[in-house]
C-alpha positions as CSV (number, residue, x, y, z in Angstrom):
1,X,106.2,110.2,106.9
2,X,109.8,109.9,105.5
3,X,109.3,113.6,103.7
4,X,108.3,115.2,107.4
5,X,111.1,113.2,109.1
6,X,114.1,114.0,106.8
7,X,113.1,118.0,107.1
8,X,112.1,117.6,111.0
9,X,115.3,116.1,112.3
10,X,117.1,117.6,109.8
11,X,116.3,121.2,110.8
12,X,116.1,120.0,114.5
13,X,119.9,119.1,114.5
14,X,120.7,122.6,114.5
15,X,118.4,123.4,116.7
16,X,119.5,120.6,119.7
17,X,123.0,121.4,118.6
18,X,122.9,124.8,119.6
19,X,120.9,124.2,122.6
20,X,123.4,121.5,123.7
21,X,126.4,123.4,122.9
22,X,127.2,125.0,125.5
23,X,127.1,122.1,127.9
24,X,129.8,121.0,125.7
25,X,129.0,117.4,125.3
26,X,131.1,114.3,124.9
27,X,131.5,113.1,121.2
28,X,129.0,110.1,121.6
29,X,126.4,112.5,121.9
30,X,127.5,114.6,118.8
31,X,127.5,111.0,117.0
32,X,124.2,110.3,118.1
33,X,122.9,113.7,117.1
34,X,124.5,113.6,113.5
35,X,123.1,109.9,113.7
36,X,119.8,110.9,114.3
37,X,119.2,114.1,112.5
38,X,121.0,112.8,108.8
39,X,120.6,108.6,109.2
40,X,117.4,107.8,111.1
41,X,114.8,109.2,108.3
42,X,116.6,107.2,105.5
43,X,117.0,103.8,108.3
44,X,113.0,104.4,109.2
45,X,111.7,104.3,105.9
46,X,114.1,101.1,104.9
47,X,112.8,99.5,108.0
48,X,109.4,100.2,106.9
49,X,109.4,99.0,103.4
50,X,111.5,95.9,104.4
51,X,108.7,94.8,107.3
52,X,106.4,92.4,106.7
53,X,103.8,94.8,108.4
54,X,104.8,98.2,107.3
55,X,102.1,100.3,108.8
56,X,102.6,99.0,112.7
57,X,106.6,99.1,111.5
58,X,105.9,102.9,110.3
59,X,103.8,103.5,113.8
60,X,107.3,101.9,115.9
61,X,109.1,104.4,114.1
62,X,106.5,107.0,114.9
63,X,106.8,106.6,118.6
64,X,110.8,106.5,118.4
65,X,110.3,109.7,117.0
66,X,108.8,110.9,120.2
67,X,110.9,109.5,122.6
68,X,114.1,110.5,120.7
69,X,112.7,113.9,120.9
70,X,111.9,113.9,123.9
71,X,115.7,112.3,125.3
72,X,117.3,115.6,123.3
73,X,114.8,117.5,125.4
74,X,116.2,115.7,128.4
75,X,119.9,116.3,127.2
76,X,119.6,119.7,127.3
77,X,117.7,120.2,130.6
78,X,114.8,120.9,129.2
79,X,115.6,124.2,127.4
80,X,112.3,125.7,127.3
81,X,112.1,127.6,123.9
82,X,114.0,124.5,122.0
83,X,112.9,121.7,123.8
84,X,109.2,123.1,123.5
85,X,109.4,124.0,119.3
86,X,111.2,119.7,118.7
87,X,108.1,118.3,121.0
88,X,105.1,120.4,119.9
89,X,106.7,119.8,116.2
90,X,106.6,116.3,117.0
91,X,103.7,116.1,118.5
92,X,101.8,118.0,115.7
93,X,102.7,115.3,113.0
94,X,101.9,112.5,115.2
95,X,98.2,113.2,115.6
96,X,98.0,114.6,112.1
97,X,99.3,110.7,111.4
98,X,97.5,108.9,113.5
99,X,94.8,110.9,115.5
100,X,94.4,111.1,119.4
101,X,95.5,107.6,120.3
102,X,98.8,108.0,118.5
103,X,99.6,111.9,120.3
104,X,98.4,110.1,123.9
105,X,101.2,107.6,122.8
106,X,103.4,109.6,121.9
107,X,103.7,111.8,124.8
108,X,104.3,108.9,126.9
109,X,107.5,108.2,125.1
110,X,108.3,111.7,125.1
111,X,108.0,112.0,128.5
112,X,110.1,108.4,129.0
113,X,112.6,110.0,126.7
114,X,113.0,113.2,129.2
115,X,113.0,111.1,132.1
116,X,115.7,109.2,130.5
117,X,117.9,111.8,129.4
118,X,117.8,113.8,132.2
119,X,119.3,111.0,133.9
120,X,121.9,109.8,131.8
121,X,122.9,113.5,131.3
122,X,122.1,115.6,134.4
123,X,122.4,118.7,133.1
124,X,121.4,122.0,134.0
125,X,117.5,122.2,134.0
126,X,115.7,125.0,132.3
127,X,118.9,127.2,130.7
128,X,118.5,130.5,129.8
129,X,117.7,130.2,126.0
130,X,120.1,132.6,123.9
131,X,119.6,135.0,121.2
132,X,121.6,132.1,118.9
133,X,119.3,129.8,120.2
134,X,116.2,131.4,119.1
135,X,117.5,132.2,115.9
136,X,118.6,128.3,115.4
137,X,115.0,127.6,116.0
138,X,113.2,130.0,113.4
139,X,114.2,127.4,110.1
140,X,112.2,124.3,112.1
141,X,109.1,126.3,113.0
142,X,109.0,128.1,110.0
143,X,109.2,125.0,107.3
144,X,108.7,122.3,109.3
145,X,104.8,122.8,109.8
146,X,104.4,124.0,105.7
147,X,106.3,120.1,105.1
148,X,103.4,118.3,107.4
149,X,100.5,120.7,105.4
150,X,102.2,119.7,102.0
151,X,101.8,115.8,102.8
152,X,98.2,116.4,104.1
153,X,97.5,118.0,101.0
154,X,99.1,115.5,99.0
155,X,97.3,112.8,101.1
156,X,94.1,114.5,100.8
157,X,94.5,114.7,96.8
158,X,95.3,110.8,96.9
159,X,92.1,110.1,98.8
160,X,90.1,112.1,96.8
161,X,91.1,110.1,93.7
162,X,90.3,106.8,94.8
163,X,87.2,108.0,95.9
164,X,86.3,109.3,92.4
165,X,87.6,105.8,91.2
166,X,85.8,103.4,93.6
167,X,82.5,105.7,92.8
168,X,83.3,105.2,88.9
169,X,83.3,101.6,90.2
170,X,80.2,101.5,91.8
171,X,77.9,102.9,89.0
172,X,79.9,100.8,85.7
173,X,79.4,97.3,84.6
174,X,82.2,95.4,85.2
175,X,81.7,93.2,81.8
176,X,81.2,95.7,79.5
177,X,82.4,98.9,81.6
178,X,79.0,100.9,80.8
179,X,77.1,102.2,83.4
180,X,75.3,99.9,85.8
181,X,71.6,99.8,86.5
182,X,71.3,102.1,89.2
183,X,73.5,104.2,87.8
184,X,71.7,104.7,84.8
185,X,68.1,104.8,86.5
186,X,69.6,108.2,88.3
187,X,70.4,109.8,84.7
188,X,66.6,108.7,84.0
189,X,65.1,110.9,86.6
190,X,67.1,113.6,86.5
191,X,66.4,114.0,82.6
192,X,62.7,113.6,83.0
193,X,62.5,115.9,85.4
194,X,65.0,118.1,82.9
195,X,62.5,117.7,80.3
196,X,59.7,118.5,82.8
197,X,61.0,121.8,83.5
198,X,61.7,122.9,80.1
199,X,59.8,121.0,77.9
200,X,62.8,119.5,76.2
201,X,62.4,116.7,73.7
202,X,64.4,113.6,74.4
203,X,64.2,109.9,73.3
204,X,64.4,106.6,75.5
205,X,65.3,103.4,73.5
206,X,65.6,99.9,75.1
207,X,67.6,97.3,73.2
208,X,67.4,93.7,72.9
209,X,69.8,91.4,71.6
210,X,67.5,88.8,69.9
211,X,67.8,85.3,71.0
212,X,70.5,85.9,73.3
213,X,69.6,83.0,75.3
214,X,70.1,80.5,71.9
215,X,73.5,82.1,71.4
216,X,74.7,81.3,74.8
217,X,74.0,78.1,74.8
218,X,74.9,77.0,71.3
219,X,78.2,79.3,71.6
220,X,79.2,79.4,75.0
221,X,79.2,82.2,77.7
222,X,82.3,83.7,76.5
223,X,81.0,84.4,72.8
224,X,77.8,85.9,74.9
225,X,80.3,88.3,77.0
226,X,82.2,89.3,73.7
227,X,78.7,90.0,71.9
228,X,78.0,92.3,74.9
229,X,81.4,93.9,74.9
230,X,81.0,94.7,71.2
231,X,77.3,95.9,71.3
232,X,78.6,97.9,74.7
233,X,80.8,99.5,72.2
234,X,78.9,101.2,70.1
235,X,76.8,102.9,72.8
236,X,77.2,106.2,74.6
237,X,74.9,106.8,77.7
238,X,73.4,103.3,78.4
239,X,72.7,100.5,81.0
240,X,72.9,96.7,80.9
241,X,70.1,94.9,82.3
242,X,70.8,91.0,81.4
243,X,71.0,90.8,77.5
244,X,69.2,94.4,77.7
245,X,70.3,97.7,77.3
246,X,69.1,101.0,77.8
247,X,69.9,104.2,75.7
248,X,69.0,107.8,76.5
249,X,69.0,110.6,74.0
250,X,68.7,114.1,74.6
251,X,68.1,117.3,72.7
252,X,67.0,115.3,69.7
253,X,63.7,115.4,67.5
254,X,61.9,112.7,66.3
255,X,64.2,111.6,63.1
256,X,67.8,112.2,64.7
257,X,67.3,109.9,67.3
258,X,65.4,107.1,64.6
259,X,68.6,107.4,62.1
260,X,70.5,106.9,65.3
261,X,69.2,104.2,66.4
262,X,68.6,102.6,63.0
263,X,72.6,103.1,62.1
264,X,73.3,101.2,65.4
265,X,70.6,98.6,64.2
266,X,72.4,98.3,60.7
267,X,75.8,98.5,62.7
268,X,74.6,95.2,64.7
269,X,73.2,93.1,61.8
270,X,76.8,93.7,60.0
271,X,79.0,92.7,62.7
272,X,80.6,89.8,61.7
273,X,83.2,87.5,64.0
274,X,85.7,86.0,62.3
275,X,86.0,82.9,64.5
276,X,82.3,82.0,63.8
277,X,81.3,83.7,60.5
278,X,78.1,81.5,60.8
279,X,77.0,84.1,64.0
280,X,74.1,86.1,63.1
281,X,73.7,89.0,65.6
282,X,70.7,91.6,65.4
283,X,68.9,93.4,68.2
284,X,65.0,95.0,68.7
285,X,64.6,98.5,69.7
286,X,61.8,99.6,71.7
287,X,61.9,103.9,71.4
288,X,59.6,106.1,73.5
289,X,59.7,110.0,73.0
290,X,58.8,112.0,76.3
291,X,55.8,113.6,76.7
292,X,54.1,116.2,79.0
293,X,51.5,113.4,80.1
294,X,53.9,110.7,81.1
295,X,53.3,110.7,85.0
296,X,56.9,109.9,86.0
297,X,60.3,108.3,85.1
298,X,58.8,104.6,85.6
299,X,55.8,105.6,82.6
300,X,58.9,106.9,80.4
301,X,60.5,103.7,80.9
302,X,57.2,101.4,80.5
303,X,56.2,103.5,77.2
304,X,60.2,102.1,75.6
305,X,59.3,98.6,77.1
306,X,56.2,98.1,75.2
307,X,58.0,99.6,72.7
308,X,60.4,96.9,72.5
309,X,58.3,94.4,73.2
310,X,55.9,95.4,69.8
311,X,58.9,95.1,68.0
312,X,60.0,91.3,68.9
313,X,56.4,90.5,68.6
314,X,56.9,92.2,65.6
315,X,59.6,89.4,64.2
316,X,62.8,91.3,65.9
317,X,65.7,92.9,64.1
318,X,63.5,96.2,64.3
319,X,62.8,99.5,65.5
320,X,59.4,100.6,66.6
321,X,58.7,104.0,68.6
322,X,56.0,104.0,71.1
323,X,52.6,105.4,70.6
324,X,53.2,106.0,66.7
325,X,53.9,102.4,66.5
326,X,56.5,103.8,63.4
327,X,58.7,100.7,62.5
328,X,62.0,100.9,60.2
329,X,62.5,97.9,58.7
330,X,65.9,96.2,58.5
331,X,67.2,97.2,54.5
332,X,67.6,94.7,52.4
């Protein structure tokens, strides 16, 4: 709120100045009108960022807001066209701030502020508002409202961000930061039923880390982690299910998605960590083209699980593609 308040009682200085002016007021009251149009903003927002609590400090200064507005309403007798543009101003960024609860409380104090400055005050009630006067008032209801819509928008642009972040978070593994499980099983039905419609040809390959298990516990968890991280790497559109991964590829025929595959395979069985050169790392791939008689997603999936599990029975460190049982061999 410090933007809103800086232009608000900064444009509504001229506007209770005029209004005030010709009840020629003492020179406390043009102190506390210099005070509060050109200090106040810049003391609420310290006050706010030095509190402990700066969201009920930021709602105090909120409701001072209101009653301050309402005591210049007071002060100058309740000048209808100014005294109606500083409290419906006010009252606008209040509820856009904090909803009906915060206006209801807010009127209150405006209303306590009237109360209080038509008492300290007296003056005239409801003066004939001037040509000056009205003019004096056009720069607050002209670009006061615009500042309020501005740090909506710019609110509104905020939220919308961390919104798209905590959804990123949501569907991504935090270890290896691919996409999580039920993430990935969303991509999986919308591109079988892709493929459905137009009789694309797309490739499903499950990978396995072999003897994961064995490397955990001779290694430790944190060589496991950085073994996922690294395979994690090399993939594009994937899941991690345990020491499993998923990977789909679309738009491909038959031998781009095996020399694919294969080069990640290779890739694996390379990979070398310095810190324990004795590592040996390889992986089993499990591949399943679609086809027109696969039921549904879950049959997709089940084909590339046999898959995989032909090619650990197979002696692992190997690819083999469903139904054609075709196996590339690791090269010598």
């Amino acid at each position: 709120m410090y933007l809103p308040r800086a232009i608000g009682t900064g444009l509504g200085f001229f506007c209770v100045s005029i209004g005030i002016y010709p009840l020629q007021p003492s020179g406390w009251i043009w102190a506390l009108l210099i005070g509060h149009g050109f200090v106040w903003p810049h003391l609420a927002y310290l006050i706010a960022r030095g509190s402990a609590q700066p969201f009920r400090a930021e709602q105090r200064n909120l409701l001072f807001d209101g009653f301050s507005g309402g005591c210049w309403a007071g002060v100058m007798g309740l000048n209808p066209l100014p005294s109606v543009i500083i409290l419906s101003m006010i009252a606008m960024d209040k509820i856009a701030a904090g909803g009906w609860r915060m206006l209801v409380k807010t009127l209150i104090m405006q209303a306590t502020g009237i109360a209080l400055g038509l008492w300290l005050y007296a003056p005239p009630l409801l003066p004939q508002t001037t040509q000056a006067q009205v003019l004096a008032c056009l720069p607050i209801l002209l670009i006061y409202p615009m500042a309020v819509g501005m740090v909506c928008y710019q609110v509104t642009v905020q939220l919308t961000r961390h919104k798209r972040a905590l959804a990123r978070l949501s569907e991504t593994d935090s270890l290896t930061g691919l996409s999580n499980h039920g993430a990935w099983k969303g991509m999986l039905l919308r591109e079988f039923a892709r493929c459905q419609a137009n009789a694309a040809s797309s490739y499903l390959a499950l990978i396995d880390i072999d003897h994961f298990k064995q490397i955990n516990d001779r290694h430790g968890h944190l060589v496991g982690d950085n073994i996922l991280r690294v395979i994690s790497a090399s993939l594009s559109l994937h899941v991690r299910k345990g020491d499993e991964f998923c990977v789909m590829l679309p738009d491909t025929n038959a031998e781009q998605a095996l020399e694919i595959l294969e080069r990640l395979r290779q890739a694996i069985e390379a990979f070398r960590d310095a810190a324990l050169p004795q590592l040996a790392l390889t992986v089993s791939i499990g591949v399943a083209p679609y086809r027109s008689d696969l039921t549904d997603a879950e049959a997709w999936l089940h084909a590339a699980d046999m898959a995989l599990y032909q090619a650990k029975s197979a002696g692992r460190n190997c690819l083999v593609v469903a139904a054609a049982a075709r196996q590339a061999e690791p090269s010598a």
